[in-house]
Legacy VTK file of the C-alpha trace (Angstrom):
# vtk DataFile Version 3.0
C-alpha trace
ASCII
DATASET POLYDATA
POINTS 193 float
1.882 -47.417 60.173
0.331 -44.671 57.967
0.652 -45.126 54.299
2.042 -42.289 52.454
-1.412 -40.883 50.704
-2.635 -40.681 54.563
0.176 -38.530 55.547
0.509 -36.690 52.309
-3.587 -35.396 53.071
-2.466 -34.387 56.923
0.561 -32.258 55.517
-2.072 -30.612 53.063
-4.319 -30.280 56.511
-1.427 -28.871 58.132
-0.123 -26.205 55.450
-3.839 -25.208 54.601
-3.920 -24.916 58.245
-1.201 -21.998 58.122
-2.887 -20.320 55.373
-1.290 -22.019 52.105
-3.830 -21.434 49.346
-2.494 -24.414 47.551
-2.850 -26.875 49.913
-6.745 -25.172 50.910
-7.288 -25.687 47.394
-5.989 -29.385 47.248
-8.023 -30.471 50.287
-11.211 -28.770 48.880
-10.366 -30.481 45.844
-9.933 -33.751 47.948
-12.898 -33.739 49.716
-15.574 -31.733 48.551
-17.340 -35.373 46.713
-17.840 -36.258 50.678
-19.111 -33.335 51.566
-21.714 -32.842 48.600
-22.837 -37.103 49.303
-23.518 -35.652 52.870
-25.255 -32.829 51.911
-27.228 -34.197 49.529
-28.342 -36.859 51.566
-29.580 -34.473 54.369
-31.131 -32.033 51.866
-32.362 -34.081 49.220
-31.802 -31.539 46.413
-28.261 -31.325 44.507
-28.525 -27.416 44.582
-28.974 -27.125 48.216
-26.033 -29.523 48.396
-23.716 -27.699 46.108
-24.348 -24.393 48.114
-23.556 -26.138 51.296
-20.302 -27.635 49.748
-19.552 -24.241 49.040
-20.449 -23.012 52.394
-18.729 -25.658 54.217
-15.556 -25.270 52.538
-15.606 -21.720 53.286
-16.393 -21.759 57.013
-12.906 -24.040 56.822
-11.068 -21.241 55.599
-12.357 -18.906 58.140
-12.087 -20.847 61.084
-8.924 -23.084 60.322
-7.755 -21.509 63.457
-9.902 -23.174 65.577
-9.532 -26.951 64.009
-7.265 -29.000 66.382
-4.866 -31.351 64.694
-5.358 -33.814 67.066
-9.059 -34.587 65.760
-9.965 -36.270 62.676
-10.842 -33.636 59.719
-13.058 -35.067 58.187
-14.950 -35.117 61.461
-14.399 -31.627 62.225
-15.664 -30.853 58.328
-18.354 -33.045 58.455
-19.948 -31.468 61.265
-19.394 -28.213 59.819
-21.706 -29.589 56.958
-23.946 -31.076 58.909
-24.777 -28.003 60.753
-24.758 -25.904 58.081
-27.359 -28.331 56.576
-29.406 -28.454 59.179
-29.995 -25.072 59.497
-31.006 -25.525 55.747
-33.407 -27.981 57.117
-35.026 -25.900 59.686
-35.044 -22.527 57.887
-37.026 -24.464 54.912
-39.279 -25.889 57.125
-40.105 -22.649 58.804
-40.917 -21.690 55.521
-43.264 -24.180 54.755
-45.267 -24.144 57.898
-45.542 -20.535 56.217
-46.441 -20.744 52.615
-47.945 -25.030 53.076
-50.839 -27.076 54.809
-49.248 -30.173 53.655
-48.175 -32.324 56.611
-45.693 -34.866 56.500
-47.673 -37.858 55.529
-49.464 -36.309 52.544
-45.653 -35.634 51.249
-44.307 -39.372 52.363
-47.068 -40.375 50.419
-47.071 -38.386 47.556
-43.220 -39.440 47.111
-44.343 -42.996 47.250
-47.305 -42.864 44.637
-46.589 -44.167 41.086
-44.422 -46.806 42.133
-45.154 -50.283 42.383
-43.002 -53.550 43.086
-42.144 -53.716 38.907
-40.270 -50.652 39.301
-38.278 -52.010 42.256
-36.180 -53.988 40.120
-32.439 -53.666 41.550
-30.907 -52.518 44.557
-29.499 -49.154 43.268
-33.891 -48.588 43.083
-34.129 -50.013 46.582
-31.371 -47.888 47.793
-32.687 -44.876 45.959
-36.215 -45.591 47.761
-34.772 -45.394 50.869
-32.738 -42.818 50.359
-36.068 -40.399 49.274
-37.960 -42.127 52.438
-35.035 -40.630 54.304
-35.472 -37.008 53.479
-38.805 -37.496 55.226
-37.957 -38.861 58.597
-37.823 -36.704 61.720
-34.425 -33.990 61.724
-32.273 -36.278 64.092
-33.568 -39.115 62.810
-32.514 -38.219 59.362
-29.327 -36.721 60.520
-28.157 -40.257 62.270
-29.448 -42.611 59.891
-27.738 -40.422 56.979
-24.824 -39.940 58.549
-24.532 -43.857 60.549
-26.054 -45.716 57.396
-25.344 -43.972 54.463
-22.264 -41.981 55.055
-21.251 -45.164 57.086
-19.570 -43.417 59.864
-18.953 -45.221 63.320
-21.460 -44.095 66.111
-18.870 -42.209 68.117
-18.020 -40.622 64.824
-21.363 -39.634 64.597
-21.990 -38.667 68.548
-19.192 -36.477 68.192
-20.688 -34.679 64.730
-23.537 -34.239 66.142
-23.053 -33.768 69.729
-26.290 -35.945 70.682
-24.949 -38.920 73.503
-24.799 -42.562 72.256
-27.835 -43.345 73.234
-29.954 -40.689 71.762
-27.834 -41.663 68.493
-28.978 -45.468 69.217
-32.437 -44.721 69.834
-32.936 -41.604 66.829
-31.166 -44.599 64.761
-33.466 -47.209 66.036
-36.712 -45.198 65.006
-35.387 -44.277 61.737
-34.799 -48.044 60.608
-38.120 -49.020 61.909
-40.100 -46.339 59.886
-37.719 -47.164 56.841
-38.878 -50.685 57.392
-42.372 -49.881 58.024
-42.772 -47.438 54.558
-41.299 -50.179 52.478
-43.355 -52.511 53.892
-46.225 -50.685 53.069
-45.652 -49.196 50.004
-43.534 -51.856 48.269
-44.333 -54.667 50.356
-40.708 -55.202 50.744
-40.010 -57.324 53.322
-36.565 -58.211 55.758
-34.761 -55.183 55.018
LINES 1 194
193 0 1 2 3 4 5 6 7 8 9 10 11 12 13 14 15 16 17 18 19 20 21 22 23 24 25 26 27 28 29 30 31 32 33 34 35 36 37 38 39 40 41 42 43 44 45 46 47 48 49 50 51 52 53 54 55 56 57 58 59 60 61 62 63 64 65 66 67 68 69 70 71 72 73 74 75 76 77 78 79 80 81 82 83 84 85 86 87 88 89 90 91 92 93 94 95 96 97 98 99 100 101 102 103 104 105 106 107 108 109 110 111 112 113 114 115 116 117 118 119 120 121 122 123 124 125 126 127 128 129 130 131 132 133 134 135 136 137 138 139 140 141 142 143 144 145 146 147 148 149 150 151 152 153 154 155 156 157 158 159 160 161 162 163 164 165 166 167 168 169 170 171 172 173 174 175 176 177 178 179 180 181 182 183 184 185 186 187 188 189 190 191 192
């Protein structure tokens, strides 16, 4: 049985569905935390993030028509902002292989010097550490761990945001712990994570 905040958010879905303005404005209101935590995550920069919120909320509006009732919303929005991030992702990097000769590892470890085990004091740092090692794993690797382990969303959740099959989810999953593992080994000699 659905408990009456659950239904009262699919009866916003519904009328923002039919163009209420209102009820759009309620849901954006609703969930637009989720989507910036998402798209912050991905993008590692809060301005990115808000823009995408922005985005996200507007490619809603435009194609409301097209979300079926029968699937989850917040699936159907968070792969709206997922895409909408990594296209973010790839048009930045596109750039860089323009304008930079840095390579991946010199920016892992630049993120990584200046901190030592001392400053690794809680687990809000830890999770903050891994968070930042994150935004420099592979794209699909960053996409599923962000959205599997930090957005903690199921893995069919996930295979349907993303459209990858569960085992490519697994596996980018997999990889992404290991190297996690492997750069906090390293750099913070943290061990068992």
């Amino acid at each position: 049985m659905r408990d009456s905040a659950d239904q009262s958010i699919e009866n916003t879905i519904l009328k923002a569905k039919e163009g209420d303005v209102g009820s759009f404005d309620r849901l954006v209101r609703h969930y637009q935390s989720y989507v910036f935590a998402l798209a912050v995550r991905l993008l590692c920069d809060e301005d990115e993030a808000k823009d995408i919120v922005q985005e996200s909320f507007v490619r809603v509006w435009k194609s409301f028509d097209r979300y079926d009732p029968e699937q989850r919303f917040t699936t159907w929005l968070y792969k709206i902002a997922t895409n909408l991030c990594l296209d973010r992702l790839r048009a930045a990097r596109r750039r860089s292989l323009i304008f930079s000769s840095s390579t991946e590892t010199d920016d892992v470890q630049s993120m990584c010097d200046g901190h030592d085990l001392e400053e690794i004091q809680s687990n809000q740092d830890l999770i903050g550490i891994i968070k930042q090692a994150a935004g420099h794993l592979p794209e699909k690797q960053r996409l599923v761990f962000t959205l599997r382990d930090l957005q903690d969303l199921s893995v069919d959740e996930v295979v349907e945001i993303t459209g990858l099959s569960r085992e490519s989810v697994k596996t980018n999953l997999h990889y992404a712990r290991r190297a996690i593992r492997e750069l906090l080994a390293q750099q913070y000699n943290v061990q068992g994570t």
